[in-house]
Backbone as CSV, one residue per row, in Angstrom:
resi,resn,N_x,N_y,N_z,CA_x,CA_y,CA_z,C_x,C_y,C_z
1,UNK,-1.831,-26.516,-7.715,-1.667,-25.118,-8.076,-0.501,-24.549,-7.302
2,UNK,0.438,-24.316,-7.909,1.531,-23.709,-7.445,1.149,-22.143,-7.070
3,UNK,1.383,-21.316,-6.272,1.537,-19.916,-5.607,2.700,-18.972,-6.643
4,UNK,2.350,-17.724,-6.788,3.860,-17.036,-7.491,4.135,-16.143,-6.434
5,UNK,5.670,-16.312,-6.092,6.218,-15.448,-5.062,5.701,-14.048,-4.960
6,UNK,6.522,-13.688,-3.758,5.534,-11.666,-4.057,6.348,-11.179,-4.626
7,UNK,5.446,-10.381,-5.596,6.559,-9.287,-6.435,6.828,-8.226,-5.639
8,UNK,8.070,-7.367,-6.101,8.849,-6.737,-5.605,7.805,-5.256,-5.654
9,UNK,6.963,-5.339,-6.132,5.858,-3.995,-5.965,5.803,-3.329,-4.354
10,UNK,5.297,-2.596,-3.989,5.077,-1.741,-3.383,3.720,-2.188,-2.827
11,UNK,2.897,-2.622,-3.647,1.680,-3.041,-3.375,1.011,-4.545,-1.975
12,UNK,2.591,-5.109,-2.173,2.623,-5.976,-1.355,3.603,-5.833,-0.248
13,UNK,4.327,-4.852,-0.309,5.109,-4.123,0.524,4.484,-4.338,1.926
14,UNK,5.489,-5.098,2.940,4.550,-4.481,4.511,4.941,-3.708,4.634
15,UNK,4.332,-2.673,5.591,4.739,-1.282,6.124,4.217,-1.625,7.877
16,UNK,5.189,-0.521,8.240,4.888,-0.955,9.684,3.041,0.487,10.136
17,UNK,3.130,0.025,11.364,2.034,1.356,11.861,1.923,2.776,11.351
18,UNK,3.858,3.022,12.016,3.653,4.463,12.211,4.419,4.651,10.257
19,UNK,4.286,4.067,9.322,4.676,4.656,8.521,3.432,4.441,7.549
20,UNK,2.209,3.575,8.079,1.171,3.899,7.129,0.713,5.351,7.802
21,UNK,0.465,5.348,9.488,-0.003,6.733,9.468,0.689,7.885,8.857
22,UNK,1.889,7.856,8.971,2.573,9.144,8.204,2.547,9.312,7.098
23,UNK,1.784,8.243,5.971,1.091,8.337,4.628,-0.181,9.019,4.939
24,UNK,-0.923,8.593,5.905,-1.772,9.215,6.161,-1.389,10.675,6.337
25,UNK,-0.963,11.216,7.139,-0.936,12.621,7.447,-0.387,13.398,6.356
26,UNK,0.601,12.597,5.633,1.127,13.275,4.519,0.067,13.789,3.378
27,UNK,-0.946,12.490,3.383,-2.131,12.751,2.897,-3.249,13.958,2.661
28,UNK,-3.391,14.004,3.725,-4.129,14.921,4.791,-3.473,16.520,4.265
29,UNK,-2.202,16.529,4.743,-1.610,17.755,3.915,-1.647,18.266,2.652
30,UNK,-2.022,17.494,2.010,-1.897,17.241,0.257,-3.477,17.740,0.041
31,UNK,-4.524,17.942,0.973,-6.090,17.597,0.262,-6.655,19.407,0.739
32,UNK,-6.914,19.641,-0.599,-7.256,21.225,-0.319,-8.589,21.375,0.380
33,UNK,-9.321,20.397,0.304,-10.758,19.968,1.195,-10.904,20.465,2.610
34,UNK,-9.826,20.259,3.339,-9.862,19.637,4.899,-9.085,21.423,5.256
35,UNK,-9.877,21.192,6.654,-9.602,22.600,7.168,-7.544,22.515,7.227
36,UNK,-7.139,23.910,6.987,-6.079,23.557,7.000,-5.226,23.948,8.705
37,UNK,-5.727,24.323,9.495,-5.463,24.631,10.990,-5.078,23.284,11.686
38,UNK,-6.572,22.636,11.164,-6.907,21.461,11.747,-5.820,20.110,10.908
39,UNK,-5.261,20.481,10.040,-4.898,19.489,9.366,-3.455,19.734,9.880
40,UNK,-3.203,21.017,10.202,-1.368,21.704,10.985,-1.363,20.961,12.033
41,UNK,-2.422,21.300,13.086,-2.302,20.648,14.866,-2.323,18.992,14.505
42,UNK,-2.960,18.410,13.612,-2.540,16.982,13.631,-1.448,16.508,13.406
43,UNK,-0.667,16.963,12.423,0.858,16.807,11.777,1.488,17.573,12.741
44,UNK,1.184,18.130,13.493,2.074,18.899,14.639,1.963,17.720,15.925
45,UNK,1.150,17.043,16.470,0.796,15.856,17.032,1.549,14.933,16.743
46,UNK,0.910,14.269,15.661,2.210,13.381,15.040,3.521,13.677,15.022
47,UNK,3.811,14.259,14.635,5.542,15.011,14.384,6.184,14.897,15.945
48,UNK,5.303,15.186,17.190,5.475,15.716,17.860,5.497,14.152,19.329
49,UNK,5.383,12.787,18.202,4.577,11.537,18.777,3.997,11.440,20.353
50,UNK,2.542,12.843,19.655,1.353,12.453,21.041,0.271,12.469,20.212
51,UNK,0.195,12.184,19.229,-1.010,11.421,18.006,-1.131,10.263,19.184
52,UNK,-2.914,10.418,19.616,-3.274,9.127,19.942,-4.691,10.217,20.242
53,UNK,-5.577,9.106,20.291,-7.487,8.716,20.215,-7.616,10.266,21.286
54,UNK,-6.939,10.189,22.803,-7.310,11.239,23.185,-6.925,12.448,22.745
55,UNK,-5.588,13.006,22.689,-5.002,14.026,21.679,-5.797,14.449,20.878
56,UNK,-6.101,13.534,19.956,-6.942,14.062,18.880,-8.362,14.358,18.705
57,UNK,-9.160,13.736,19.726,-10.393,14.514,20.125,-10.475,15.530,20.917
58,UNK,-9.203,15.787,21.637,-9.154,17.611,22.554,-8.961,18.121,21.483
59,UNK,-7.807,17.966,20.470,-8.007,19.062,19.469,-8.842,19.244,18.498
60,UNK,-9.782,18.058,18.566,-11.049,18.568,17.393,-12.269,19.490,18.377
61,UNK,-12.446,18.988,19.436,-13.423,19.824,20.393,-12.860,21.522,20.524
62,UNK,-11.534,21.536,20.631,-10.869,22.644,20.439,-10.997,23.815,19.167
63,UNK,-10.729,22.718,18.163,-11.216,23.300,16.874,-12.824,23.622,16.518
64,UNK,-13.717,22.726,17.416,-14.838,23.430,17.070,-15.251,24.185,18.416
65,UNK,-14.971,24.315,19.156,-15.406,25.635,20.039,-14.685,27.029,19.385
66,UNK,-13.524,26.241,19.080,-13.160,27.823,18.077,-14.269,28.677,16.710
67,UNK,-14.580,27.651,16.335,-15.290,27.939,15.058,-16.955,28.234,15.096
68,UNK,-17.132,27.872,16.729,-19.166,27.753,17.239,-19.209,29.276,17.308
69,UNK,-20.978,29.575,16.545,-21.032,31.015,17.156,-21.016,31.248,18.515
């Protein structure tokens, strides 16, 4: 059984890290669902490259002490 090369699609495309996350965030911007404050300070993070695990749980604890009665 012979293999067929990769097609030139998109689908098989590698992408590196930071350009699947910035699909991601681009994402994120696009979805009328998701708080939109919370969806600014992340793309402001990112944009800003201090997107990482801690960053982003100060600003969700942030975002909900804002929002607790």
């Amino acid at each position: 059984m012979s293999q067929e090369p990769p097609s030139s699609g998109s689908a098989n495309q590698i992408r590196s890290g930071p350009e699947i996350v910035a699909d991601f965030v681009s994402a994120l911007t696009n979805d009328p669902k998701l708080d939109k404050s919370t969806v600014e300070a992340i793309e402001s993070l990112f944009q800003d490259k201090r997107l990482s695990p801690t960053n982003l749980l100060k600003l969700l604890e942030e975002a909900r002490g804002k929002t607790s009665i």
